[in-house]
C-alpha positions in Angstrom: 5.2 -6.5 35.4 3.8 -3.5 37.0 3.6 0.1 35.2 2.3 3.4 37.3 2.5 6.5 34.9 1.5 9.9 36.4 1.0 12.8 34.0 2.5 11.2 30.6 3.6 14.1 28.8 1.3 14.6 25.4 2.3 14.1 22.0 2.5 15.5 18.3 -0.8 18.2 18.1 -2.4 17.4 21.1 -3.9 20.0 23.2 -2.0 19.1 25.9 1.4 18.7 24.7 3.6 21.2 26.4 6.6 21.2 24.5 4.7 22.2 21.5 2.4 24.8 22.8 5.0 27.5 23.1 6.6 26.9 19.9 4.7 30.1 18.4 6.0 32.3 21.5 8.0 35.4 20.1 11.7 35.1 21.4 11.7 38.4 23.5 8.7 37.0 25.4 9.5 35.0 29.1 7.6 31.8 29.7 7.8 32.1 33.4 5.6 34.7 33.3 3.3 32.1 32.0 3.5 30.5 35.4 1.9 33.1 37.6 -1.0 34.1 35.6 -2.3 30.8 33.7 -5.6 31.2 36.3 -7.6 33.8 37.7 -8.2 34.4 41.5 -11.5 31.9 41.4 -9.2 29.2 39.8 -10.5 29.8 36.2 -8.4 29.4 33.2 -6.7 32.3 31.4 -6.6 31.8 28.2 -3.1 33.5 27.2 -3.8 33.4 23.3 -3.3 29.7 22.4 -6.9 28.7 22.1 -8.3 25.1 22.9 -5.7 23.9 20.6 -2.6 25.4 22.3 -3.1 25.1 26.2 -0.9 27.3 29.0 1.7 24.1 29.7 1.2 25.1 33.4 -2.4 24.7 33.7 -1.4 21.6 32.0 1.2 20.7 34.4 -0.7 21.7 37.4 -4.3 21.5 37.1 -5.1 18.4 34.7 -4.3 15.0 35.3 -3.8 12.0 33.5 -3.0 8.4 35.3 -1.9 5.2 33.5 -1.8 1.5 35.4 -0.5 -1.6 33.7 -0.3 -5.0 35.2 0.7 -7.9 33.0 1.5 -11.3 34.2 3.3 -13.8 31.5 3.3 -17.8 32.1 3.8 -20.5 30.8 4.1 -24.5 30.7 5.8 -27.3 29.1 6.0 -30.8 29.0 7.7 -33.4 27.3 7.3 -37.2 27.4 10.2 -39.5 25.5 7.8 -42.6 24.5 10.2 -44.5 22.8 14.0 -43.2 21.5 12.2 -42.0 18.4 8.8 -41.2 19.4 8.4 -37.9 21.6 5.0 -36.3 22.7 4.9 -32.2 23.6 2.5 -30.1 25.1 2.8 -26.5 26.2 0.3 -24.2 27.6 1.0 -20.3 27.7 -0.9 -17.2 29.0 -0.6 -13.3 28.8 -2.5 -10.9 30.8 -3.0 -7.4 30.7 -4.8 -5.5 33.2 -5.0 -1.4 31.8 -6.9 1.6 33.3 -6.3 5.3 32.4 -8.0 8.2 33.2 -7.9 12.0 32.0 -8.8 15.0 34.2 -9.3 17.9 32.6 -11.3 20.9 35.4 -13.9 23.1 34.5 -12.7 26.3 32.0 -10.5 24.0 30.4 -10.6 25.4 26.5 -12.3 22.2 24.9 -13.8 20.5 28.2 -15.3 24.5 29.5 -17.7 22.3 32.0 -15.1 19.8 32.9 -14.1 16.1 32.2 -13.2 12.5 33.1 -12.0 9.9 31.0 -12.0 6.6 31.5 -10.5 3.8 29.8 -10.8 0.2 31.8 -9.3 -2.7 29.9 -8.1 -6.2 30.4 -6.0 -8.0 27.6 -6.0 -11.8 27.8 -4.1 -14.2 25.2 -4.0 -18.0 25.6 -2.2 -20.2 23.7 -1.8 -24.1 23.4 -0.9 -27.0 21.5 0.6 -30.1 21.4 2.5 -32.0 18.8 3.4 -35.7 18.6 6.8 -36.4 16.7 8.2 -39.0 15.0 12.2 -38.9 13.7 14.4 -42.6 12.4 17.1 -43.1 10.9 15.5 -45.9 9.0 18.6 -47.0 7.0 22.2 -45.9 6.7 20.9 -43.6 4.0 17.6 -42.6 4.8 16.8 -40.5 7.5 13.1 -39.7 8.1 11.0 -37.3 10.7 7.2 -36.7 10.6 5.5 -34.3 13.1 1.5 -34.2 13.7 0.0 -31.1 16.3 -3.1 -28.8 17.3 -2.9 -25.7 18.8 -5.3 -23.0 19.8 -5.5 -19.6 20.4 -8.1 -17.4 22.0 -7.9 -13.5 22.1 -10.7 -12.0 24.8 -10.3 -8.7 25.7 -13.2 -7.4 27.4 -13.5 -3.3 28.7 -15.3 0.2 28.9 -15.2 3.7 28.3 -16.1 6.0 30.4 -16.8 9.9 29.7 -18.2 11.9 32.5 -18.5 15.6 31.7 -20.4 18.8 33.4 -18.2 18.6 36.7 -20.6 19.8 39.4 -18.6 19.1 43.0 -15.3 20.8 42.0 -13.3 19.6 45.0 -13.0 15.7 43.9 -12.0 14.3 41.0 -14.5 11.7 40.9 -17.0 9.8 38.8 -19.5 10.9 41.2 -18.7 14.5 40.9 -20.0 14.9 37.1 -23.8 15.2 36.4 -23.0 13.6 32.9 -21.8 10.1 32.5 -21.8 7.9 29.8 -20.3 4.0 29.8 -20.0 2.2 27.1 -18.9 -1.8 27.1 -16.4 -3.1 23.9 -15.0 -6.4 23.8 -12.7 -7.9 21.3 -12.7 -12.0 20.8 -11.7 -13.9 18.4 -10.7 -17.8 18.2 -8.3 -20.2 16.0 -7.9 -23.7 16.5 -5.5 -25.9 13.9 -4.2 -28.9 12.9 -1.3 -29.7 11.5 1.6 -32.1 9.8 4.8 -31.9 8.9 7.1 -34.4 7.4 10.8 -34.4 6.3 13.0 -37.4 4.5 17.1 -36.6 4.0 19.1 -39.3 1.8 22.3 -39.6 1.7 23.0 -35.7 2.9 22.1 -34.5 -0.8 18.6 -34.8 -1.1 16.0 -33.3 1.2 12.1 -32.7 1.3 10.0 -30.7 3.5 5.9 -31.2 3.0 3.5 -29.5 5.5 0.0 -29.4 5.6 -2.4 -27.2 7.8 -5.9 -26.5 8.5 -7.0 -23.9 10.5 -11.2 -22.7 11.7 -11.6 -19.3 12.5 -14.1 -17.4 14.9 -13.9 -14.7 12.4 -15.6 -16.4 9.0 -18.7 -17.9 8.3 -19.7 -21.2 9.7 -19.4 -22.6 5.9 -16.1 -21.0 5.0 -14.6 -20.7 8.3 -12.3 -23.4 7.9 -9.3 -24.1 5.5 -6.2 -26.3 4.3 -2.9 -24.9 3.3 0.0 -26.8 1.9 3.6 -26.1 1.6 6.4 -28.7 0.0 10.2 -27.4 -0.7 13.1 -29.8 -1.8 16.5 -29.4 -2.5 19.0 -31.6 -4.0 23.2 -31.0 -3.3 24.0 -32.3 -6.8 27.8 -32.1 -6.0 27.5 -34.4 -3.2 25.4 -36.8 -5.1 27.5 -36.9 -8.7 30.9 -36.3 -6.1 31.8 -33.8 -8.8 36.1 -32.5 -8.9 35.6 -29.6 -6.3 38.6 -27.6 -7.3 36.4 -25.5 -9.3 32.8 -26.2 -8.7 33.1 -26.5 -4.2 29.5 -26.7 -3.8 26.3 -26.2 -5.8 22.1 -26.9 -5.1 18.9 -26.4 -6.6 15.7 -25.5 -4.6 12.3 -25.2 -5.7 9.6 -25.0 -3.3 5.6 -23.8 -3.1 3.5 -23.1 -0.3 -0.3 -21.4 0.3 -1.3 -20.0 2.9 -4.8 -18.8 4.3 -5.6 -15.5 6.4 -8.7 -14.3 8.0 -10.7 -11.3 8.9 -11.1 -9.5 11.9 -13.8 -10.0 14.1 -17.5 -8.5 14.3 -17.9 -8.6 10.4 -20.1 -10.8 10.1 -23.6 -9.5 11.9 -25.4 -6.5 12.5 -25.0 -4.8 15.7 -27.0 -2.3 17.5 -26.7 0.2 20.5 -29.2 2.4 22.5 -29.5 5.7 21.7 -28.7 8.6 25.1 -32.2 10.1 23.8 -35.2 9.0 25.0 -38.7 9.3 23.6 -41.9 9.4 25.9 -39.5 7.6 28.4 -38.8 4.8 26.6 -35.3 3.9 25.1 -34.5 4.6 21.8 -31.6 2.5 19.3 -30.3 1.6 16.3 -28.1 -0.6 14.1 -24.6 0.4 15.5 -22.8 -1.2 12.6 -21.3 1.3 10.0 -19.8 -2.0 7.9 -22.3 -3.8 6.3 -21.6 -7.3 6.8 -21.0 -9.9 4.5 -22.5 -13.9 5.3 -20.3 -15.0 2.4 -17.0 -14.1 3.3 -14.1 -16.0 2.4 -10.5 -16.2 3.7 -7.9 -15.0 2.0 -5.6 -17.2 0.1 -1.9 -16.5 -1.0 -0.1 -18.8 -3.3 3.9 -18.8 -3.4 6.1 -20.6 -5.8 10.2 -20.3 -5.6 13.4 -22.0 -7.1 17.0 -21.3 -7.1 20.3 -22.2 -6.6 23.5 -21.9 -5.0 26.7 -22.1 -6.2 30.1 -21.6 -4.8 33.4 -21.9 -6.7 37.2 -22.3 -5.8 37.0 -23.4 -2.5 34.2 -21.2 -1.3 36.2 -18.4 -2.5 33.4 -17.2 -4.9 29.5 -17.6 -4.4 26.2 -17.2 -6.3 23.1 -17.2 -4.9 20.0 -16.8 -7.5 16.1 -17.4 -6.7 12.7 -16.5 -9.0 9.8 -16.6 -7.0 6.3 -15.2 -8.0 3.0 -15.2 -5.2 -0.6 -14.8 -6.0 -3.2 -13.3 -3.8 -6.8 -13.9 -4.2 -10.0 -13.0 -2.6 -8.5 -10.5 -0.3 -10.8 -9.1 2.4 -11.2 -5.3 1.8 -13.3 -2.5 3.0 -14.9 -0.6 0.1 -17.4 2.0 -0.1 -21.1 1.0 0.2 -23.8 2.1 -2.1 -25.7 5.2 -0.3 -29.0 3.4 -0.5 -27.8 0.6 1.8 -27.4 2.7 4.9 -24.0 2.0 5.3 -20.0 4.0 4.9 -18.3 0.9 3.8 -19.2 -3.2 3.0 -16.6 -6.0 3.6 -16.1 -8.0 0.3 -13.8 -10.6 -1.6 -12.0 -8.9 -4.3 -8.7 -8.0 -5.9 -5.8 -10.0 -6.9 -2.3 -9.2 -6.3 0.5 -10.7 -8.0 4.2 -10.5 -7.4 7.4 -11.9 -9.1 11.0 -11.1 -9.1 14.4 -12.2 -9.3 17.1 -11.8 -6.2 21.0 -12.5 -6.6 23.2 -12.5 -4.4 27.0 -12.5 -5.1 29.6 -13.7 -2.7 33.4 -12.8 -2.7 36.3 -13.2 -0.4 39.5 -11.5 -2.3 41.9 -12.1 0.4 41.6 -14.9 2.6 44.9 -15.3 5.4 46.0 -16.5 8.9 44.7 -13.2 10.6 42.8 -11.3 8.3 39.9 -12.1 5.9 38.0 -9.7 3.7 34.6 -10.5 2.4 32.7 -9.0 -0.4 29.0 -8.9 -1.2 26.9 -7.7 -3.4 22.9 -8.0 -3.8 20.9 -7.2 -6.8 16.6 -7.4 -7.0 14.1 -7.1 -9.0 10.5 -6.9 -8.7 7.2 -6.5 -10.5 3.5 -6.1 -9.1 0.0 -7.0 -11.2 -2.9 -7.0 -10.0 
């Protein structure tokens, strides 16, 4: 996929943004007379009364320049080996890239760039993912059906690029990096990595009674070598207690009760951990000056974030389907939630990463079904939802 943008109009309060700079204009006033006299005889801008925040829309349009360039391939890979009739091996392989450059031309007398200026902005965007996941499914008896799953995936995020700001616009005739006096470059990169293991397992018997049980452990790039890796569990079951006590269904056509409970883990984002630093554009006797770079002061005892989830309910339908009832309680923990708080003056820092808070939530949901008129060539449905929530912390 391939993307070439020339002169994306501007949005909300940006200088730039031409449908919004005229907004003010009194009614008895004609824009075209904008169009003639937006720059002076030596190609300077006029300033017609907006300021650097309001810009003439046809200096905009004519004189500054803005350039976007996408390219993004998407592939991917799969492969799948029957072993035996009930044991199946999986792998797939997929991969996202994102190739991005934009740049910003704004000449010299622009209000807000008065010596001219080129942005840059050069980034590539790369996401690969994998697993592969072994599976297991019998019908062991007439009665007992059983299916157990066991996988590992990975997932890296790299997205390396700079930034570029070159200002004081000396050689007026090309728009060029080489034309500013003033350049500045500064490197970013964004990487982070996950790899997991997993299982899953499911048993059915006799259509009525069912379990699901998963259990996953995932290491981040993101935490602490220590507390970097952790294991969440989920297990649901239902049970179709109609089927299984073959109740009279003239009244009673179907009813179930669920209960299920889960955790699941969550990391940080990345470059939380460390101190980083940067060189300084000053320079004392010659020499290069710099810093710590990080405004977050970082935190070696970080732990992931952990939500725990419990539900039940049940289902209910009466006279033939006619008449349903759908009810579920759940309630969720959260604990030792990653947050960015303000840091104590003394320690040099705007803000330190921590563990702290807990959030609660619980609730009921119902859920009522209806179907008042039910013929040959016309059915009318009816449904009606009803929740409640409350938060603690």
């Amino acid at each position: 996929m391939n993307e070439d943008v020339v002169n994306r109009p501007s949005l909300a309060d940006d200088p730039g943004n031409i449908g919004n700079n005229f907004i003010g204009l009194a009614n008895n006033v004609d824009q075209a007379y904008f169009k003639q006299g937006y720059k002076d005889v030596e190609g300077n801008y006029v300033d017609w009364g907006g300021g650097q925040y309001r810009l003439d829309p046809y200096w905009v349009i004519n004189e500054m320049k803005n350039e976007t360039t996408k390219n993004r391939v998407i592939s991917g890979v799969q492969g799948n080996y029957n072993i035996t009739s009930w044991l199946t091996l999986q792998g797939r392989a997929s991969t996202d890239f994102t190739y991005f450059d934009y740049s910003k031309f704004s000449p010299r007398t622009t209000p807000g760039s008065l010596t001219g200026e080129l942005d840059l902005i050069n980034q590539k965007l790369s996401t690969t993912e994998a697993d592969v996941l072994l599976s297991v499914q019998k019908q062991v008896t007439p009665a007992l059906w059983l299916s157990a799953k066991l996988g590992s995936s990975l997932s890296r995020i790299d997205n390396p690029g700079t930034t570029g700001q070159n200002i004081d616009m000396t050689v007026t005739d090309v728009v060029s990096v080489n034309s500013f006096s003033d350049k500045t470059l500064v490197a970013n990169r964004y990487r982070k990595q996950t790899n997991s293991v997993y299982g899953l397992f499911t048993a059915a018997y006799k259509s009525f009674l069912y379990l699901d049980a998963t259990l996953r452990r995932d290491a981040s790039s993101t935490l602490p070598v220590n507390n970097n890796t952790y294991t969440y569990p989920s297990v649901a079951t239902s049970f179709i207690f109609t089927d299984a006590f073959k109740m009279d269904k003239s009244v009673l056509s179907f009813g179930k009760i669920r209960v299920s409970g889960a955790e699941v883990g969550s990391d940080a984002d990345p470059y939380q951990l460390n101190l980083y630093y940067n060189l300084f554009p000053q320079t004392f006797n010659g020499g290069s000056l710099g810093g710590i770079a990080t405004t977050i002061l970082p935190n070696k005892n970080l732990k992931p974030t952990r939500t725990t989830s419990y539900e039940a309910g049940t289902e209910l339908k009466f006279f033939n389907d006619r008449l349903g009832l759908d009810f579920t309680y759940y309630t969720s923990k959260s604990k030792d939630q990653i947050n960015l708080v303000a840091a104590p003056l003394s320690s040099g820092f705007a803000q330190q990463i921590i563990n702290a808070g807990v959030i609660g939530n619980k609730g009921i949901e119902v859920q009522l079904n209806g179907k008042p008129l039910a013929m040959k060539d016309f059915n009318w449905n009816v449904s009606v939802n009803f929740a409640k929530k409350h938060q603690y912390s």
